[in-house]
N, C-alpha and C positions, 0 to 999 in steps of 0.2 A: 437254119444255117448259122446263123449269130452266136445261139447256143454250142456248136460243133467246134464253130473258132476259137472260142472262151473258155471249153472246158481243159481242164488242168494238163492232161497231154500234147493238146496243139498247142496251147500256150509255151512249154517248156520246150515243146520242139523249135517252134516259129522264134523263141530267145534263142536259142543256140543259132539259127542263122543267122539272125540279127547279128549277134556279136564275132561270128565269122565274117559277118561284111563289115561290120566295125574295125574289126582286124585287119581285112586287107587294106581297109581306107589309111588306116593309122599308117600300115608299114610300108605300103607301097608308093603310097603318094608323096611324091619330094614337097616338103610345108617350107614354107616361107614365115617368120614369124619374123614381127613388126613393132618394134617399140615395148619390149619383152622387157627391157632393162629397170623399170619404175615399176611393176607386177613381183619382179624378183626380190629385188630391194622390200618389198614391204611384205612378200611372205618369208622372208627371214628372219623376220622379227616376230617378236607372242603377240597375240589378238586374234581374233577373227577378221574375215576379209569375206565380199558378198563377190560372185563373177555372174555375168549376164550375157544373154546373145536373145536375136529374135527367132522366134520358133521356125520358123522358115529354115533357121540354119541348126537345127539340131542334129541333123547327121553327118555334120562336120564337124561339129563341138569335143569330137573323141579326140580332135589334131590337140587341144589344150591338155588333155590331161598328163604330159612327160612334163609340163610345166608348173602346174599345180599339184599334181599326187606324192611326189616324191617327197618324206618328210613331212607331209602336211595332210592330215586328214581329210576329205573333203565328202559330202553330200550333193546329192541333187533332190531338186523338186519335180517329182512326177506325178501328172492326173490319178487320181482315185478308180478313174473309168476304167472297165473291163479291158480296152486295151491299150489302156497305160499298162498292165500288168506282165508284160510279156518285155517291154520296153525297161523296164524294171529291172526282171529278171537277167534280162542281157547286158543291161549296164553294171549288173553287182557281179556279174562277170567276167566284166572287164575294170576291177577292181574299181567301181563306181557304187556303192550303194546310196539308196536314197530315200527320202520323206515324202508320204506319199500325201499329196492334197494339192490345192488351188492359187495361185493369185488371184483368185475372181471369186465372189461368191458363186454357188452353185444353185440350181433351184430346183436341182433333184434333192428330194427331200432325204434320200439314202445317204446324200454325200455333201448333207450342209454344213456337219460339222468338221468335215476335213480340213476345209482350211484354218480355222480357229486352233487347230490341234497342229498342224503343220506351222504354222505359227508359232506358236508355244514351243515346238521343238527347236526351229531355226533359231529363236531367242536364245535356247540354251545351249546351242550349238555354236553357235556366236562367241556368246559371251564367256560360258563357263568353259568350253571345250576348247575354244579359240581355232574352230576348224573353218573350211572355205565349205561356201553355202553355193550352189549352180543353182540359177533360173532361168526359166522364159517370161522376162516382163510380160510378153503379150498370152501368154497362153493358160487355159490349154485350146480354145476356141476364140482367140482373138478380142477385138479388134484386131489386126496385124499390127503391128508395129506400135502399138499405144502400151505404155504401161499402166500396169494396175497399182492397183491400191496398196498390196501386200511387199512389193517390193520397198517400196516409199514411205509407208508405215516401218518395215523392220529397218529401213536406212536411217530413217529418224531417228527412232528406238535406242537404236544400239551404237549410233556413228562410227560405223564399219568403215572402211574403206570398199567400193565400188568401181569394179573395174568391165566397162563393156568392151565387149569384143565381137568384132568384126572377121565370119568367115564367107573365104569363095572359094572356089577350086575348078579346074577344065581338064578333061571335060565332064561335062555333069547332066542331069536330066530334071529338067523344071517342071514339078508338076501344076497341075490346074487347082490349086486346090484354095482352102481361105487365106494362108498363108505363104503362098507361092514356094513351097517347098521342094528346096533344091538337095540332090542327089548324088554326091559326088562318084566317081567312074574310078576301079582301080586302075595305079600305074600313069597317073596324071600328075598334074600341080597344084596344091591349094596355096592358101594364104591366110593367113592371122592377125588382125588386126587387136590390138590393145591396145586404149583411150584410156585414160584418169592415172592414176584412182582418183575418184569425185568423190566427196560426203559431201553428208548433208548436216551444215551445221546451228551449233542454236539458233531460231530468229529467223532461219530461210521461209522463204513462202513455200508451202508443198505443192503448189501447181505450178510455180515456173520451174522450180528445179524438175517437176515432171518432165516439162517440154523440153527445159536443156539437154534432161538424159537423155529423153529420147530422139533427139537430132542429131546429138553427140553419137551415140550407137548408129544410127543409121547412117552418121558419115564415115563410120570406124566400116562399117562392111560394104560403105563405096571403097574407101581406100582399099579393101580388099580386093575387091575386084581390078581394082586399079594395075595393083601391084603384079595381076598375073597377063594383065594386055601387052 
């Protein structure tokens, strides 16, 4: 059955739905965006710039992109895994394409070198291209809500500006899952929350700016929630 779901015609079909529900989420749903004005200001200027949300809200992450894509190149980071590959396909659809590998090492041996590669890319993406880099600190398999290594590594790296954000929307469908991932419903509300930009500058410790980001993020998408009560 695995094998049925993964071969190249479900995939391409199951993208094309995705990116129909991606579209209705975009178009229908009245977004709220939040503190938009310091994100704007600093993508209007050359450099790169890194954006983040926690896996849990990836499929509200589509309400960002009238704010970031216009004028501005942008990439995402997507799992290597068989079905990352659909999720892929439907983002570079909705004029998203992406880098495919990990913030986390992997210990499938097929796919240990993606992130070391995916890395090397964002670097150059970053710095030489000066385009906007999308992650999930926690993903692709969590911890929930902890960031890894790779995000904090290329912030070092590169002293990007970092900008988490925070979505919600109602009504929506909460699944059970590792990352409590939420589903937004067309014809609803969401919200958008934007925090920082944070870098990471010479001489920071890289474990408490870990914990700042990631308390900072996690209160960017209470305030989201906030915003739609």
């Amino acid at each position: 059955m695995k094998g049925f779901f993964r071969s190249a015609p479900v995939q391409a079909t199951l993208s094309l739905i995705l990116a129909f529900y991606l579209w209705l989420i975009l178009r229908t749903i009245r977004w709220k965006w939040i503190n938009v004005g310091p994100s704007q200001e600093v993508l209007a200027r050359p450099g790169g710039a890194i954006a983040c949300f926690w896996h849990g809200r990836i499929a509200l992450s589509i309400a960002a992109q009238p704010l970031v894509v216009p004028g501005r190149p942008a990439r995402l980071l997507i799992s290597t895994s068989p079905d990352g590959e659909f999720i892929a396909q439907a983002m570079g659809r909705m004029s998203l394409p992406s880098f495919r590998g990990s913030s986390r090492k992997s210990k499938d041996p097929k796919r240990r070198g993606s992130g070391s590669a995916a890395y090397r890319q964002s670097l150059e993406w970053l710095e030489k291209d000066g385009g906007v880099f999308i992650l999930t600190p926690d993903g692709p398999r969590g911890p929930a809500q902890q960031m890894a290594d790779g995000i904090m590594r290329i912030a070092q790296r590169t002293g990007a500006p970092v900008f988490l954000m925070g979505f919600a929307a109602t009504p929506c469908k909460r699944l059970k899952t590792w990352d409590s991932m939420v589903l937004p419903l067309p014809f609803g509300r969401g919200a958008m929350v934007f925090e920082g930009p944070v870098r990471f500058e010479p001489g920071d410790d890289l474990e408490e700016k870990r914990a700042e980001w990631a308390a900072r993020l996690t209160r960017a998408t209470e305030a989201a929630e906030a915003a739609l009560r």
